[in-house]
C-alpha positions as CSV (number, residue, x, y, z in Angstrom):
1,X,54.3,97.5,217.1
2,X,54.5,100.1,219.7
3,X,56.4,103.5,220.8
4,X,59.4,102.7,222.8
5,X,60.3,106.1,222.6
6,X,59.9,109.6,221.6
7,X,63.0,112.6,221.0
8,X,62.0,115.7,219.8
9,X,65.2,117.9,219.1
10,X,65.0,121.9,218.6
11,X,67.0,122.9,215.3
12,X,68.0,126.3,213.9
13,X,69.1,126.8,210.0
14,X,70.3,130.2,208.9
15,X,66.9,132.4,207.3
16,X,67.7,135.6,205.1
17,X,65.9,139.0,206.4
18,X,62.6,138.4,204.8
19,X,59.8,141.1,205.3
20,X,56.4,140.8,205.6
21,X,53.6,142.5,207.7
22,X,55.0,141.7,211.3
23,X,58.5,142.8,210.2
24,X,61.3,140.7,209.1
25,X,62.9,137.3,209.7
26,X,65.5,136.9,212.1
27,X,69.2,135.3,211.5
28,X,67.9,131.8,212.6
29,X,64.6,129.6,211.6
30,X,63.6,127.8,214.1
31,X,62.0,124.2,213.6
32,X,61.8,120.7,215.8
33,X,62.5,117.1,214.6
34,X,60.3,114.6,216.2
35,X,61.4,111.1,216.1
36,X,58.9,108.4,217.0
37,X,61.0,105.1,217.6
38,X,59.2,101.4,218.1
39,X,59.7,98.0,219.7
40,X,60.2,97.0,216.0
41,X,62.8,99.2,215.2
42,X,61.2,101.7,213.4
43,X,61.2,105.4,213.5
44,X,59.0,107.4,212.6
45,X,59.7,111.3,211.5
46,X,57.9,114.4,212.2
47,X,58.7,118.2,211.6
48,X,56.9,120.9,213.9
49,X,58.0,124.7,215.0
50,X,60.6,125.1,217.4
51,X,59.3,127.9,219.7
52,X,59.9,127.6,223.5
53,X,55.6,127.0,224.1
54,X,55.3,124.4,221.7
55,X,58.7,122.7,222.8
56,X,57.8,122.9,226.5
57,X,53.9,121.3,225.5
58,X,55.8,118.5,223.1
59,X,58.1,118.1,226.1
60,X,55.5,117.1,228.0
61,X,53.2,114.6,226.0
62,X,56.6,112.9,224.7
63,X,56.9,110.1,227.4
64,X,52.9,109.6,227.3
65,X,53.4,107.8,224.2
66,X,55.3,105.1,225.2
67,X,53.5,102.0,224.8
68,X,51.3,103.9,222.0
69,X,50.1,102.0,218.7
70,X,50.9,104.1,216.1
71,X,47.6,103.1,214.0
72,X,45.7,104.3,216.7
73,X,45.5,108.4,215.6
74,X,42.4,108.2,218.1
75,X,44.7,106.8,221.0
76,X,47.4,109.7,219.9
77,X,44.5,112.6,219.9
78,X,43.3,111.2,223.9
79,X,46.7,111.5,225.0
80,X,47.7,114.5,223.4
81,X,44.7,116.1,224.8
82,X,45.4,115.1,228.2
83,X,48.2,117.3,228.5
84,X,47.3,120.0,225.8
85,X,43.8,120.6,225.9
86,X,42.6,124.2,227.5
87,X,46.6,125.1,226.8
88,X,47.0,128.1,224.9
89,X,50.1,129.5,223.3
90,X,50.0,132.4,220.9
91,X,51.7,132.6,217.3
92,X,53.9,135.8,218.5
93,X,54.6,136.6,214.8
94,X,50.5,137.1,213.9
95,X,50.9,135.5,210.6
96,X,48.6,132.7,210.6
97,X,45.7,133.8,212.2
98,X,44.2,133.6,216.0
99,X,45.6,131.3,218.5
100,X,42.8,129.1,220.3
101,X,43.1,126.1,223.0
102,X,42.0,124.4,220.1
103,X,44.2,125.1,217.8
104,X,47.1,124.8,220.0
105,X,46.3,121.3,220.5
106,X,45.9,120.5,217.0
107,X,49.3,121.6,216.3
108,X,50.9,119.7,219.4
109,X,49.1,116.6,217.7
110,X,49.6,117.1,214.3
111,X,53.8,117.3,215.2
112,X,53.3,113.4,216.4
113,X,50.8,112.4,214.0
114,X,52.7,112.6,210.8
115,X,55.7,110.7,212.6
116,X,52.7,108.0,213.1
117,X,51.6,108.2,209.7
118,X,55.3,107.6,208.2
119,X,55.9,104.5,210.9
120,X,52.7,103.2,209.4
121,X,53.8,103.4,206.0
122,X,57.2,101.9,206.9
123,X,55.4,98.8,209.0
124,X,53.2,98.1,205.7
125,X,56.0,98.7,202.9
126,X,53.4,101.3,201.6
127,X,54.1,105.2,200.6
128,X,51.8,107.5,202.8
129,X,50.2,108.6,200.2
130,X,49.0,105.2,199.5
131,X,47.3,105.0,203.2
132,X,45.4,108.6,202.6
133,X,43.5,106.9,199.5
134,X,46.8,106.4,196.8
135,X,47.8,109.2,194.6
136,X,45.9,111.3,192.1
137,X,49.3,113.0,190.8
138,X,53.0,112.2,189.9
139,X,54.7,115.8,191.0
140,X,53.0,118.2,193.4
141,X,53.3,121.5,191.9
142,X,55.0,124.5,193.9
143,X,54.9,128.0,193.6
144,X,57.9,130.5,193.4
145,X,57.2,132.3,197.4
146,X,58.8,135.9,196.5
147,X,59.5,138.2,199.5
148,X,60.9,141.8,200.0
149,X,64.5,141.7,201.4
150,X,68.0,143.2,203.0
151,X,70.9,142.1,200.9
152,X,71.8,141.1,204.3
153,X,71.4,140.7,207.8
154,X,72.3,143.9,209.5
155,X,76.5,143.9,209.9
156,X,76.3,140.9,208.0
157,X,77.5,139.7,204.2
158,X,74.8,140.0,201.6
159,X,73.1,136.2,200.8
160,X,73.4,134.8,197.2
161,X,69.7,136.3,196.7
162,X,70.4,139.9,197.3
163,X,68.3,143.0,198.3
164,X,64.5,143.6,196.6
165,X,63.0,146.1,197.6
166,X,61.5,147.2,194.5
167,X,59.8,146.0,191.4
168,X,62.9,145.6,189.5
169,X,64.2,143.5,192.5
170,X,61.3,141.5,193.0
171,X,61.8,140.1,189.0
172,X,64.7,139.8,189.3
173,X,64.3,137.2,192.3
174,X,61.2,135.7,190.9
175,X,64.0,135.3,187.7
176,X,66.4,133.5,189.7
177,X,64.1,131.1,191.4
178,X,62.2,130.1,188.4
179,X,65.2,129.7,186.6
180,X,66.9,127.2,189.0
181,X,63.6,124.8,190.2
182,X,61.0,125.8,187.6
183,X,57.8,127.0,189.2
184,X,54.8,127.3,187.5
185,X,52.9,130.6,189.3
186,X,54.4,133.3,191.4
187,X,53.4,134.6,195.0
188,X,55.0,137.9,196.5
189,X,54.5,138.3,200.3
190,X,53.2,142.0,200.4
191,X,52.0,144.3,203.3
192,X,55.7,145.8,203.7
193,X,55.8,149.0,201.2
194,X,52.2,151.0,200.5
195,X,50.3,149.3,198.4
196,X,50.5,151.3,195.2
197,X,54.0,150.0,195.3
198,X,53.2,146.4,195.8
199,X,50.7,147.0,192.9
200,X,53.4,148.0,190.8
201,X,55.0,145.0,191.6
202,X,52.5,142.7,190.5
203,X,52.4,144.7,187.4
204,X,55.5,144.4,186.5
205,X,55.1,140.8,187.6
206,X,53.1,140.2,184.8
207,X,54.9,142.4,182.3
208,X,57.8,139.8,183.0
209,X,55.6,136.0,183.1
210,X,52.7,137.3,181.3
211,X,51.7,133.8,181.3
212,X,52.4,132.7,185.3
213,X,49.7,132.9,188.0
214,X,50.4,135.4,190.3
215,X,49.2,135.8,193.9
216,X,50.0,138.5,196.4
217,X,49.6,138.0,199.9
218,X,49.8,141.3,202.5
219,X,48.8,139.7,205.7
220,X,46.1,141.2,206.7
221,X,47.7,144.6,206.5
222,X,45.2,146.6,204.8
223,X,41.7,147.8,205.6
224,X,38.7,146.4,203.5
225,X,38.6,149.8,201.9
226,X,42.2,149.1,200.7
227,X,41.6,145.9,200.1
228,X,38.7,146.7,197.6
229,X,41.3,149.3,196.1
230,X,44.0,146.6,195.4
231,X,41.5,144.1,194.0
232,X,40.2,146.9,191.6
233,X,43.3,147.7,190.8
234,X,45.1,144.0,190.1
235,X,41.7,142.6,188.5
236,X,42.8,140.6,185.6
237,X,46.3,139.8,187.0
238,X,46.1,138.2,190.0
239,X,45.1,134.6,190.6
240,X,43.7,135.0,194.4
241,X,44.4,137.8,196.5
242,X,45.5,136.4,200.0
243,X,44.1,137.7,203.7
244,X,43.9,141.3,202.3
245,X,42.2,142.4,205.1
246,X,41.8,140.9,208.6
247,X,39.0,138.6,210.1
248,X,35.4,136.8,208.0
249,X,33.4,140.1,208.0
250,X,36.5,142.3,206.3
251,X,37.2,139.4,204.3
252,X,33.6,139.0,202.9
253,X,33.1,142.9,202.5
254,X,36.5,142.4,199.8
255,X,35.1,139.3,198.4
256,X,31.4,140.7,197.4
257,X,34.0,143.6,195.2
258,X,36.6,141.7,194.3
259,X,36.9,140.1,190.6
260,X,39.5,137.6,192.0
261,X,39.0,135.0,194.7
262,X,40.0,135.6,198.1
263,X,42.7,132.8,199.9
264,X,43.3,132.4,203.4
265,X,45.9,131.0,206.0
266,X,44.4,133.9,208.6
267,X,41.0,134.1,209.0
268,X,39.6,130.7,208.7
269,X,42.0,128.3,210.8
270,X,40.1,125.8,212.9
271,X,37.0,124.1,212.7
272,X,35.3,127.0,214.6
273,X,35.5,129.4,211.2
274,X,34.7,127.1,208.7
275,X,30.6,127.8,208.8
276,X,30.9,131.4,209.1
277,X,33.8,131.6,206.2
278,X,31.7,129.7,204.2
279,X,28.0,131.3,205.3
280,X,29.9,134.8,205.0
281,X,31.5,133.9,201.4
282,X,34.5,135.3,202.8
283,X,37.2,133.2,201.2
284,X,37.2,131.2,197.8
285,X,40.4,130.0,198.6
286,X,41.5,127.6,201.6
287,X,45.5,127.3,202.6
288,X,45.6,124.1,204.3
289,X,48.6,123.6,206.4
290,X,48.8,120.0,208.3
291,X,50.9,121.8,211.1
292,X,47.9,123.5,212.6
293,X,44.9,122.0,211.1
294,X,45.5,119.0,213.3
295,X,48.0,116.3,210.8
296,X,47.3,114.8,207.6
297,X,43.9,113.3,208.9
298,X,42.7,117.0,210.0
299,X,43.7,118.8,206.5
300,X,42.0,115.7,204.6
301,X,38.7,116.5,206.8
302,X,39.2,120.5,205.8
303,X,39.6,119.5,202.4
304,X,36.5,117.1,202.4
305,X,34.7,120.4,203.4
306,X,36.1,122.8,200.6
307,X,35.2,119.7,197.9
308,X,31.7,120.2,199.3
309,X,31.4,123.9,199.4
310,X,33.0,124.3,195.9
311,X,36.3,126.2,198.2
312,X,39.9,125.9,196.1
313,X,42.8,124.6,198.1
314,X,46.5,125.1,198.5
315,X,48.8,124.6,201.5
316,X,50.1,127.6,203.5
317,X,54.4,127.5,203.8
318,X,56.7,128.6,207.2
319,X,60.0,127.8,207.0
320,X,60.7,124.6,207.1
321,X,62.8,122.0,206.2
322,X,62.5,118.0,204.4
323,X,60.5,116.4,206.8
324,X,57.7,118.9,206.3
325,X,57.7,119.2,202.8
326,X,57.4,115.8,202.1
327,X,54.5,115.3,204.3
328,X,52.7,118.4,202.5
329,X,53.7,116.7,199.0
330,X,52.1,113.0,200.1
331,X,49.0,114.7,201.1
332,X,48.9,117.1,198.2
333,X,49.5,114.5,196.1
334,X,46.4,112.1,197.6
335,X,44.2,115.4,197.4
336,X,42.1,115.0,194.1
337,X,40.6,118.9,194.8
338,X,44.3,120.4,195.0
339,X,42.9,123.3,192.8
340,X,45.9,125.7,192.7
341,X,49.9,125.2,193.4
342,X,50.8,124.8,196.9
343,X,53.4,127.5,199.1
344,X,56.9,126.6,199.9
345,X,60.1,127.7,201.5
346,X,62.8,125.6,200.3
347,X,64.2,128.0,198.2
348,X,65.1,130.4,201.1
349,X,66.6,127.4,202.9
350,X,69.9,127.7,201.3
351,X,70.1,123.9,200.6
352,X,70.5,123.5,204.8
353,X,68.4,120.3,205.6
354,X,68.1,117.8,207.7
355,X,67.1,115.0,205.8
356,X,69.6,113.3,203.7
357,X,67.8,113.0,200.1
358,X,65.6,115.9,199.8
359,X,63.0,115.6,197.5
360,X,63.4,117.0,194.1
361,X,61.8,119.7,191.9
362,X,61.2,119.0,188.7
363,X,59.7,121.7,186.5
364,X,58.6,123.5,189.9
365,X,57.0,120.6,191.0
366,X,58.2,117.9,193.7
367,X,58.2,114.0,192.6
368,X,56.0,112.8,194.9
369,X,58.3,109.4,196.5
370,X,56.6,105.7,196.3
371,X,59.3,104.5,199.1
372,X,57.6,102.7,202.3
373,X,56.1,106.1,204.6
374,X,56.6,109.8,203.6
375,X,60.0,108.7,201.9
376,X,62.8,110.8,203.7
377,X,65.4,109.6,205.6
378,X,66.9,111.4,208.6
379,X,70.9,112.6,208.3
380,X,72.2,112.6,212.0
381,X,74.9,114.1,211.5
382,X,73.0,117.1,210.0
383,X,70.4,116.8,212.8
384,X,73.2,117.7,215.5
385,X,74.6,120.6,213.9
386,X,71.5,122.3,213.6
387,X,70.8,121.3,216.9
388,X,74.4,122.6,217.9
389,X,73.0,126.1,215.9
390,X,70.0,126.1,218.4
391,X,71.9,125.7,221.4
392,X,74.1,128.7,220.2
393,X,72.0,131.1,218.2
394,X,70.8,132.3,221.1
395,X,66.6,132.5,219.7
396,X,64.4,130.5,221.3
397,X,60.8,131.8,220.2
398,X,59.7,133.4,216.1
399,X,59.7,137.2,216.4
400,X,59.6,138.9,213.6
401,X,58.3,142.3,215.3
402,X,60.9,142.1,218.1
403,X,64.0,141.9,215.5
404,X,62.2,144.5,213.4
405,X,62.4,146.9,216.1
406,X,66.3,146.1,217.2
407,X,66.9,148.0,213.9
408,X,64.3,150.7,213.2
409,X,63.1,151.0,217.0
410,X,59.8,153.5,215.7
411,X,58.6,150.3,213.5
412,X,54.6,149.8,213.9
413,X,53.3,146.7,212.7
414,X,49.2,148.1,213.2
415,X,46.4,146.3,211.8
416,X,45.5,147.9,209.1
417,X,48.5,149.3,208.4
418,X,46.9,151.1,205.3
């Protein structure tokens, strides 16, 4: 079996104006389907971001494929490191940490690895899962990923979720989504009002699911003296507090006061900040995420480094659609040291995906599929109207800061903010 072909496709699905740290969503998510076709027939699926860079770099190690065995990961790292490596484009919307060579690579890889990983699972009859060392778990479990909102989109209707933009809207969200897929524990993206007020959401939080884990994640938007603040303040109610404060040495100055552990997606994100995370005992907490920690075969490595360090893992969310989640259920659901409920967007998706049986969520949890690869199959016809939607939406790079200020033009999105 070998790659005949490769077609990556740029998407765009309508996202409600979500606010966080760097400001707020824009009208359209963008996101990239990568199909990985053999001599055999098969195709293989991938999900990756859809941002002009990464496009233009996924553009170009496409055709260098052809003729590529998908079992050889080693083969697929060479060649996607003859046209990536050195390359270096930024994450515009800061919310995932510092952009290296490195880790630009690693996400150009990981967008063609997991398309390998599910044509190797189709070749063998075998669920992906099964190839990463077979399944410790049924369901995966999720967690309810609560944000500050708009009703709407400025000049636009109000979405079926509404404004919250205060405690009583923020239960009221976290009411709705637990009512309607189940979840378990509770996150609530913070670092948009001051932090007494994000506080009092988290309070009230608990006064509603006094029984629920909850997490709250500002972005890096405080200082550490804030950070120690918060953590005082939320000790007994929080679960982790995520990337309170920005970089290891702010991080580790929380986590020596802090009660709770601290979680990252920010501060450690490549091999690079692993030994000073864990030297520093800056984080207690690691958010894996396959789309920039270099595939399934990277995030297993990370995890085989929190199991030996005594770290807790998740997996970090961005909006994404099927493809992705299903990948981050297979490996979540191989991953014996999955200490705490993993992020996910699907709720904010609006049912818009491009995969024709998405997986389901049962008691907040996704049934992890047993079909041959990751278990999705692609819809076409969905696949070219979201295409059709990036062609007209008019967005072509995530900027979250740039929308922000076409409606409050004074909006500063400093580090620390507070």
């Amino acid at each position: 079996m070998r790659v005949d072909s490769v077609l990556v496709t740029p998407i765009a699905f309508p996202d409600p104006p979500l606010l966080n740290a760097a400001g707020v969503h824009q009208p359209w998510a963008l996101r990239a389907v990568v199909q990985v076709r053999t001599d055999t027939g098969l195709v293989g699926l991938g999900e990756t971001y859809g941002d002009a860079a990464h496009l233009d770099l996924l553009d170009r190690v496409a055709p260098t494929l052809v003729g590529l065995d998908p079992f050889d990961l080693n083969e697929l790292d060479r060649r996607v490191g003859a046209v990536a490596r050195g390359v270096n484009t930024p994450d515009k919307h800061g919310l995932t940490g510092g952009s290296t060579g490195e880790k630009t690579r690693a996400r150009v890889f990981a967008s063609f690895e997991v398309a390998c990983w599910d044509l190797q699972g189709r070749a063998v009859g075998r669920p992906v899962h099964a190839l990463l060392g077979g399944k410790v778990r049924d369901a995966v479990p999720y967690s309810a990923y609560l944000f500050y909102k708009w009703a709407g989109h400025p000049g636009a209707e109000p979405d079926r979720w509404g404004a919250a933009l205060d405690p009583d809207g923020i239960v009221e969200q976290a009411r709705r989504m637990i009512d309607e897929y189940g979840f378990g524990s509770i996150k609530l993206k913070g670092g948009v009002f001051p932090p007494e007020e994000e506080v009092a959401a988290i309070r009230a939080l608990h006064a509603a699911f006094p029984g629920l884990p909850l997490r709250l994640d500002p972005n890096a938007a405080w200082s550490p003296a804030t950070a120690i603040s918060v953590a005082k303040e939320t000790e007994g109610l929080l679960q982790y507090l995520e990337d309170p404060t920005a970089g290891i040495d702010g991080m580790a100055e929380v986590a020596a006061a802090a009660s709770m552990p601290l979680a990252t997606n920010m501060c450690v994100v490549s091999v690079d900040d692993l030994e000073p995370g864990v030297r520093r005992r800056a984080v207690g907490v690691i958010l894996a995420d396959h789309h920039y920690w270099g595939g399934l075969r990277g995030s297993r490595d990370l995890i085989a480094v929190c199991a030996a360090f005594g770290l807790g893992v998740s997996m970090h969310s961005n909006s994404h659609l099927g493809i992705s989640l299903a990948a981050m259920t297979h490996l979540a659901a191989a991953t014996p040291n999955l200490t705490y409920a993993c992020d996910t967007h699907t709720p904010w998706q609006g049912g818009v995906d491009v995969v024709s049986e998405p997986l389901r969520f049962v008691d907040g949890a996704a049934v992890v599929p047993d079909s041959p690869g990751l278990g999705v199959e692609l819809d076409h016809d969905a696949l070219d109207r979201l295409h059709a939607n990036y062609l007209s939406c008019g967005i072509t790079s995530r900027d979250d800061l740039g929308y922000m200020r076409t409606i409050d033009p004074g909006y500063d999105n400093r580090r620390p903010r507070w």
